[in-house]
C-alpha positions in Angstrom: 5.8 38.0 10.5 8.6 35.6 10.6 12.5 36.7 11.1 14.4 33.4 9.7 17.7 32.3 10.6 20.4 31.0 8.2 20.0 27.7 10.1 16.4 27.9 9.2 16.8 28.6 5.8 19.3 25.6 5.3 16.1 23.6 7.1 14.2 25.0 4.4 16.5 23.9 1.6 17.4 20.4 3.1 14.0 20.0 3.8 11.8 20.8 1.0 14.2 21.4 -1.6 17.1 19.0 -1.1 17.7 18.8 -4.9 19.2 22.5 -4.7 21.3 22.1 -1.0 24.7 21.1 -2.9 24.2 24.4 -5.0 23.0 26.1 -2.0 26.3 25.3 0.6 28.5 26.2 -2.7 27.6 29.6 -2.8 30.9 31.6 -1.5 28.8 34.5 -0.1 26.3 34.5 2.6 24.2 36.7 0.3 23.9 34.7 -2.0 22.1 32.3 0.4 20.2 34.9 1.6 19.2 35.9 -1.8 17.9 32.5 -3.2 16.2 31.4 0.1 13.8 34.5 -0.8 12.5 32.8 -3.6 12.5 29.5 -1.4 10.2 30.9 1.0 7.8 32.6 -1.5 7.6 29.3 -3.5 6.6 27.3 -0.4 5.0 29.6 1.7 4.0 32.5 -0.3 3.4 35.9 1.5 5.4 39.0 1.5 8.9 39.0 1.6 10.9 42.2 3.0 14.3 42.9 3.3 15.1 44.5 7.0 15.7 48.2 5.6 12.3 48.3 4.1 9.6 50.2 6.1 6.5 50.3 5.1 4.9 53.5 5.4 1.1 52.8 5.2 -1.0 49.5 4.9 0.0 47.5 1.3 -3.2 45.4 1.2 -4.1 47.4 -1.6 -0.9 47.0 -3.6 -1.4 42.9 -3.2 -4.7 42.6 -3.2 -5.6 40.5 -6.6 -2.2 39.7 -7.1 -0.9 36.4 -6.9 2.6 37.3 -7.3 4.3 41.2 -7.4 7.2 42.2 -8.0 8.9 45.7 -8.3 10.3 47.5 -10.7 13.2 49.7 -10.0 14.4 52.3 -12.2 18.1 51.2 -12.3 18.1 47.9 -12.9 14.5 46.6 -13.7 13.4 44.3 -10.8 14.4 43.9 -7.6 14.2 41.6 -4.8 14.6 43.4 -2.0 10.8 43.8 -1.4 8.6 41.0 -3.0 4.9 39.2 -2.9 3.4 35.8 -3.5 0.5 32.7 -3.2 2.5 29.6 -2.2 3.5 27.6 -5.0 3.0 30.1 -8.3 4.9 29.1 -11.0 7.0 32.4 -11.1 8.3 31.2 -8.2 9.1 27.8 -9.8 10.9 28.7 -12.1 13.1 30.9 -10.2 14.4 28.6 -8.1 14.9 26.1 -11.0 16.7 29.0 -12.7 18.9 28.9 -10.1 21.3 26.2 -10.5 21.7 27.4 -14.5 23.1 30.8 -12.9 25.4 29.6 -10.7 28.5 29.2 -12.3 28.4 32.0 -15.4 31.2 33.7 -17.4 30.2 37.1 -16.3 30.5 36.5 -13.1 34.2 38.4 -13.0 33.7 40.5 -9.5 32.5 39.6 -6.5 29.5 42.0 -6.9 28.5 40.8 -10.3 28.9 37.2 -8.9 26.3 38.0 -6.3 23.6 40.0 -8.3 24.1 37.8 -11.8 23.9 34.5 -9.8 21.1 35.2 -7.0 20.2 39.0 -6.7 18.2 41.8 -8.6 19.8 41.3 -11.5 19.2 37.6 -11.9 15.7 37.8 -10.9 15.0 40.4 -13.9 16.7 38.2 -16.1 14.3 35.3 -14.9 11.0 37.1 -15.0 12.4 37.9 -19.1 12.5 34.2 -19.9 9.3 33.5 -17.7 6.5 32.9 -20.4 3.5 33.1 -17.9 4.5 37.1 -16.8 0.8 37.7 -17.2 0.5 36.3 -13.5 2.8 38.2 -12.0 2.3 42.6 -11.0 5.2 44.8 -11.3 4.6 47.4 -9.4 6.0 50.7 -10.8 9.0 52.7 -8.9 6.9 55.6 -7.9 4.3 53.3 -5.8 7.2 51.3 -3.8 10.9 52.2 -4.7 10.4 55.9 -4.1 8.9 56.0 -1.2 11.1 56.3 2.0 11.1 57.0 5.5 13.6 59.8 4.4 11.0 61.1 1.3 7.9 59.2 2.5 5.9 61.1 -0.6 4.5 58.1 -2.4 2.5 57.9 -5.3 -1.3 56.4 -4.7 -1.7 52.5 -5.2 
């Protein structure tokens, strides 16, 4: 596994994406960093991202295997990122991070918390994956395989 920095991620972003880094060192919240340099990472590297809080209780290689990108569902507020999976380079992830800069600035974006999860987070990404046109190639895993399962109530439904 790999634990990045937020000096690493900017390395990312200046890097490999240097189109987004003024949008990037605007955001006013260190989340909000954290939240688009997920899709970063899956775009250019692929693999599984994780948020720290996120234990996995058994092996996933059956929940990615012949997948090229998953994401899951929650039942709140449709997707979320706090747990997701890619190859490097899919097009879901493309478009994410082009989606980005459109969501930056919005309207809506009256509180801090809606700022955060309209702009970058959970709810963003759902809105992204409903104007992606290619959804075919990408595996939403239901609630009751991931979301539900916890270290707390580590009853899980079966892959």
């Amino acid at each position: 596994y790999m634990l990045w920095t937020d000096h690493e991620l900017h390395g990312l972003i200046a890097t490999h994406y240097p189109w987004f880094l003024p949008i990037y060192n605007s955001y006013p919240h260190n989340i909000q960093r954290s939240d688009s340099s997920r899709y970063f990472l899956l775009h250019r590297y692929g693999g599984v991202y994780a948020d720290l809080d996120i234990v996995s209780t058994r092996s996933i290689d059956r929940l990615i295997a012949g997948h090229e990108a998953l994401l899951p569902l929650t039942p709140n507020i449709g997707i979320t990122n706090a747990v997701m999976a890619s190859t490097p380079g899919h097009e879901f992830f493309g478009f994410v991070i082009k989606e980005l800069e459109r969501y930056s600035k919005a309207w809506y974006q009256a509180s801090r918390h809606m700022e955060i999860v309209s702009s970058t987070g959970p709810t963003f990404l759902w809105s992204a994956f409903l104007h992606y046109t290619g959804k075919p190639s990408v595996a939403l895993v239901p609630p009751a395989v991931w979301g539900k399962c916890t270290v707390c109530h580590p009853q899980c439904a079966e892959m």
